[in-house]
C-alpha positions in Angstrom: 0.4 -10.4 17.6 0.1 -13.5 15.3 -3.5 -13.2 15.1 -3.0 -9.8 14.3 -0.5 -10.2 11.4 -2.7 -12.7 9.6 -5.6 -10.4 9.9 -3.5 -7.6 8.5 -2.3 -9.6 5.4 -5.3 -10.7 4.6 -6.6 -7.3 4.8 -3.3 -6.4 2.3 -4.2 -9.6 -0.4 -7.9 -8.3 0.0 -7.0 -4.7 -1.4 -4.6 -5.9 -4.0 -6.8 -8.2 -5.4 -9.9 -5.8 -5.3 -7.0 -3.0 -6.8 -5.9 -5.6 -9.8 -9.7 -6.2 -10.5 -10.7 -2.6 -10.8 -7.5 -1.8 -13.2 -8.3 -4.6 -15.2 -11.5 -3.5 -15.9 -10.7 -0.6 -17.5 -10.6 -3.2 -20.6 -14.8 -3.7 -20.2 -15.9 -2.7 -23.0 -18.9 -0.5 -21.5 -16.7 0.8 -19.3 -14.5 2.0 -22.1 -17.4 2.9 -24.7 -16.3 0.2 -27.2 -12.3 1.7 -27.4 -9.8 -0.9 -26.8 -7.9 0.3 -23.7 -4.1 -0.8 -24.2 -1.9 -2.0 -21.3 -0.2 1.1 -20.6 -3.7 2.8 -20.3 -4.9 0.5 -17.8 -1.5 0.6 -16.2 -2.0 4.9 -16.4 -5.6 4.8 -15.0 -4.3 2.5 -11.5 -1.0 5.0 -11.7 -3.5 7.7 -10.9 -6.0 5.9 -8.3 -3.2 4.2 -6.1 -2.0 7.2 -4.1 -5.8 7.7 -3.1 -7.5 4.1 -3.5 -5.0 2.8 -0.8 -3.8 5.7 1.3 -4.2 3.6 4.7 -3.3 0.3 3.8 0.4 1.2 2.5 1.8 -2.6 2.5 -1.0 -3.2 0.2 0.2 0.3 -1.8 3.7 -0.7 -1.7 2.4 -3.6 -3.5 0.8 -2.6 -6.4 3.2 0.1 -7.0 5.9 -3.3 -7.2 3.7 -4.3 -10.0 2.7 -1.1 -11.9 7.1 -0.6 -11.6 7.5 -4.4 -13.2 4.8 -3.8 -15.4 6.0 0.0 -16.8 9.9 -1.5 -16.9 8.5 -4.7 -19.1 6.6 -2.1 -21.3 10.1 -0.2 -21.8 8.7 2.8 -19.8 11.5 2.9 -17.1 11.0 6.7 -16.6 7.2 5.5 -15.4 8.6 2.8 -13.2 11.5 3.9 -11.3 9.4 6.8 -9.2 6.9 3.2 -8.1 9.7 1.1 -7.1 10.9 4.1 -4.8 7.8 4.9 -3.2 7.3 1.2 -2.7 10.6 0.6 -1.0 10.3 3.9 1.2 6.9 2.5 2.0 8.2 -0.7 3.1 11.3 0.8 4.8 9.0 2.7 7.1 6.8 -0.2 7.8 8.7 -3.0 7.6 12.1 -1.9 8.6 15.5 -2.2 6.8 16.3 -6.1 7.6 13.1 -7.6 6.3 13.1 -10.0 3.3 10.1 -7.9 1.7 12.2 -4.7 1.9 15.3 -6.7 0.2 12.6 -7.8 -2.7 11.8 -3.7 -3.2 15.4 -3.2 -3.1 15.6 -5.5 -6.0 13.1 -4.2 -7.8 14.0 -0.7 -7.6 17.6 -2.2 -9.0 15.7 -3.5 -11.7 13.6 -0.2 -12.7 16.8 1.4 -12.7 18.9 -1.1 -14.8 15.7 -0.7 -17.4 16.0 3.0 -17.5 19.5 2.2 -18.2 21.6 3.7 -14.9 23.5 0.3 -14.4 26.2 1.8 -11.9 23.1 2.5 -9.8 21.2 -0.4 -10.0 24.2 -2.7 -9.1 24.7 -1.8 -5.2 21.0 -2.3 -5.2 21.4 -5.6 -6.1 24.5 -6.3 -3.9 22.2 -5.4 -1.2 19.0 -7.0 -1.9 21.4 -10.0 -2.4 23.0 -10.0 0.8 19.8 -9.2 2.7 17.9 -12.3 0.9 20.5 -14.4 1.7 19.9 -13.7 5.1 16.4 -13.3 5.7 15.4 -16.1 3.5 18.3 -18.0 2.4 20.5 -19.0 -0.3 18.0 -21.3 -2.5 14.9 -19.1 -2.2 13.4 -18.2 -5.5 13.7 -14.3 -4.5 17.0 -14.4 -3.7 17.7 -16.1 -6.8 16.1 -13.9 -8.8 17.6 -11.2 -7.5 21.0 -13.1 -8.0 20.0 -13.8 -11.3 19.3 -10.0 -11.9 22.7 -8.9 -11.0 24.3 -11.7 -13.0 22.0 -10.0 -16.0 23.1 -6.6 -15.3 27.0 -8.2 -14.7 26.4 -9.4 -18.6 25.3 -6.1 -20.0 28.5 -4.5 -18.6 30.6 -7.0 -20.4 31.8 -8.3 -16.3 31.4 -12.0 -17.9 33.7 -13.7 -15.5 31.9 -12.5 -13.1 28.2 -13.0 -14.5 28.6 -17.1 -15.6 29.6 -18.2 -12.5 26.2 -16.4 -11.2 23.9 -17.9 -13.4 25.6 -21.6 -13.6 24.8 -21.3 -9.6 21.3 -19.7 -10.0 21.1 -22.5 -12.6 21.9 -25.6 -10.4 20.3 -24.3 -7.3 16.9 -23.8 -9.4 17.6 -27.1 -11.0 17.7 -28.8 -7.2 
C-alpha cells in the first residue's frame, strides 16, 4: 500500500508539473504568433484544458484547480476562483475523505476564494474548520495550519473583530518566528 501511494504521488507531481509547463507556454512566442499572452490568458487557456487534460488523475486535478483558484483570487477575479476551489475540495472529499490534512488545506482555500469575492460570513466557518482539522491532522506549528490561522485572523481584521484578530497573528507571529 506504501509502495503504492508513492507511485501514485509521483504520478500526481508528474501531471502537475507537465500541466504548469504546458500553461506556461502559452507565453512562447510562436506559440502565440508574436501577441503577449497576459496572466489571466494563460490562466483562461489551463481553465479550459483541466476538466479534460486530467480527467483520471483527480488529486493531480484537484491540484491545479488549488492554483488556477489562488491565482484568479490574487488577480481580483474571485468570481473565476471560487467555482476551482469547490471542485477541488469536492474532489478531494471524495478521494481523500473528510479528516485529511489535504482536504483541510482545500477547505482553506475555498475560505479564501470566498473572502476575495467578498462573502466573509461564508468564508469564516471555512476557516474555523480548516483550522481545527490542521490542528489535528498536522499540528499546531505547521506552516498550513498557520496559514490558514493567519487567514482567519485577516478576514477577523476586515470585519473590524480586532480583539479577536491580534491575538491570532501575535501567535501565528511567534510560532513562525520559532
Amino acid at each position: 500500500q506504501q509502495k503504492r501511494k508513492v507511485e501514485d504521488a509521483n504520478v500526481t507531481v508528474s501531471d502537475v508539473n507537465a500541466f504548469l509547463i504546458g500553461m506556461l507556454a502559452q507565453a512562447d512566442p510562436y506559440k502565440s504568433k508574436g501577441q503577449k499572452v497576459t496572466v489571466l490568458e494563460a490562466l483562461d487557456a489551463a481553465a479550459k484544458r483541466i476538466g479534460t487534460s486530467l480527467s483520471r488523475q483527480p488529486l493531480a486535478e484537484a491540484s491545479i484547480r488549488l492554483v488556477l483558484s489562488s491565482a484568479y483570487a490574487q488577480l481580483g477575479q474571485a468570481d473565476l476562483a471560487v467555482p476551482h476551489a469547490r471542485a477541488a475540495l469536492e474532489i478531494r472529499r471524495k478521494m481523500l475523505g473528510n479528516d485529511n490534512a489535504e482536504t483541510f488545506m482545500a477547505v482553506s482555500d475555498l475560505g479564501f476564494a470566498l473572502k476575495k469575492q467578498g462573502k466573509l460570513a461564508d468564508a469564516e466557518p471555512l476557516y474555523v474548520e480548516a483550522i481545527a482539522g490542521l490542528r489535528r491532522t498536522l499540528g499546531e506549528d505547521d506552516p498550513d495550519t498557520l496559514k490558514a490561522i493567519s487567514n482567519l485572523a485577516a478576514l477577523y481584521t476586515e470585519l473590524a473583530r480586532t480583539a479577536e484578530a491580534v491575538p491570532m497573528h501575535r501567535d501565528v507571529l511567534a510560532r513562525r518566528r520559532r
